[in-house]
Every structure is written in C-alpha cells, then in structure tokens.
Phi, psi and omega in degrees: 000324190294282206324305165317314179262027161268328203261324192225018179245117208284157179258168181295140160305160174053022184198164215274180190291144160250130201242136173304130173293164180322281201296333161315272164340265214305286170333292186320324195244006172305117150287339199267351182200181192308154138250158189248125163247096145237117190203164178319176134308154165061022184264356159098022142020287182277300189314314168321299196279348183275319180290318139346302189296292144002272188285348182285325181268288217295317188257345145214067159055020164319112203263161194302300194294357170298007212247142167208144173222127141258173178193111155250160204230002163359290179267049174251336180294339205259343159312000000 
C-alpha cells in the first residue's frame, strides 16, 4: 500500500511525498470493511483518509457519492 500511494498519489508542489506508516498504509487499502481513523493531532488523519478515497475510486472503481467520512470535534466543546 505504501508503494501505492507512492505511484499514484500525486506529492504537494515544493514538498517532499508523505509516504504512509504501516497503520496509515492498513487504513488506506482496508477493503473488506469501514475504517475507524483515530489518532492525535497532526498524526495525519486527513491525508489518510484522503489517500483512502483516492485509492478506493482509483483501484477499486468506488464512486465519490458512495462515500461518507464523519468527522467529529466533540471533545473541543469541553475546552
């Protein structure tokens, strides 16, 4: 999966590729079921789930509106 998103996930201009951690990489390519992305800030989250969609339309023909990401901010009200 790392290889994958190296080959097809285009890098940012001017900034080097973020190549997935193992557990990044398992999200990314799980097929057989939902993924859970919970992790700190700045652990890369959004990239994750973005390299996910990505690879879900390209390698296996997944169309966008099949898709739903939540995103809850919950425990920021309690701040």
């Amino acid at each position: 999966m790392q290889q994958w998103v190296c080959e097809n996930i285009p890098a940012p201009q001017n900034e080097p590729a973020q190549i997935p951690d193992l557990h990044q990489a398992a999200a990314i390519g799980a097929i057989q079921t939902h993924a859970q992305i919970v992790a700190r800030a700045g652990s890369g989250k959004t990239e994750t789930l973005a390299n996910r969609a990505a690879f879900l339309q390209k390698h296996c023909g997944v169309a966008p509106g099949e898709m739903l990401y939540l995103h809850s901010v919950g425990t920021l009200g309690s701040r």
